[in-house]
C-alpha positions, -999 to 999 in steps of 0.1 A, spaced: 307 -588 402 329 -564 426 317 -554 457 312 -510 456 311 -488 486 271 -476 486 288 -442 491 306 -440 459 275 -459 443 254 -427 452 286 -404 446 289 -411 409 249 -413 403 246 -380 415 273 -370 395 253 -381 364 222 -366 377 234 -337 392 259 -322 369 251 -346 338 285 -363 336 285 -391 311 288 -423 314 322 -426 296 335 -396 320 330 -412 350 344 -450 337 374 -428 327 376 -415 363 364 -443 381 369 -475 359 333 -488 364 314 -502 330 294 -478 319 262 -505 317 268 -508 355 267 -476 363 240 -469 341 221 -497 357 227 -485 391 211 -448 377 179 -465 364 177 -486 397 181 -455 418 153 -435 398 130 -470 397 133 -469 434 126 -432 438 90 -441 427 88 -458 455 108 -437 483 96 -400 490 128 -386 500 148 -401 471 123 -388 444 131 -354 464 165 -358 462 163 -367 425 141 -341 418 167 -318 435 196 -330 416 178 -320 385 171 -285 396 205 -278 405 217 -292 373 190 -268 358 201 -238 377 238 -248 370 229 -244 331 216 -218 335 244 -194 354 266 -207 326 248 -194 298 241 -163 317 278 -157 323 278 -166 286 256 -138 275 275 -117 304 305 -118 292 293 -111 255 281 -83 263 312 -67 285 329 -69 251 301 -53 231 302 -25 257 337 -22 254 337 -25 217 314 2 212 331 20 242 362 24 218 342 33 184 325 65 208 354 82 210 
């Protein structure tokens, strides 16, 4: 087993918690296993039971990811209906 920086460790599990990156993404990027780094994810939520300010930080991952969802489907639906508008823009005159 290779040594990993802690700091990449936590890099790439809040890159899977945070903005939901699989596990084949990341060992395309950073040519980890996946089954590591999916171990190192269930070991970093097991020990967020334990640790306040890692279940905060978890819990904060997730809301951003949340929040990131939803701007994107919001700029979805935006962008939808620009082109209605300027759809039915054209057909009014």
């Amino acid at each position: 087993m290779h040594y990993v920086e802690p700091e990449l460790k936590e890099r790439i599990i809040k890159l899977r918690i945070q903005e939901g990156r699989t596990y084949q993404s990341l060992s395309d990027e950073y040519g980890f296993p996946r089954t590591a780094m999916s171990r190192w994810v269930k070991k970093y939520r097991a020990d967020a039971a334990n640790s306040e300010r890692k279940a905060k930080q978890i819990a904060d991952m997730e809301e951003i990811r949340s929040l990131q969802r939803e701007v994107e489907e919001l700029q979805k639906e935006n962008d939808f209906l620009k082109k209605a508008a300027a759809f039915f823009a054209k057909e009014s005159k």
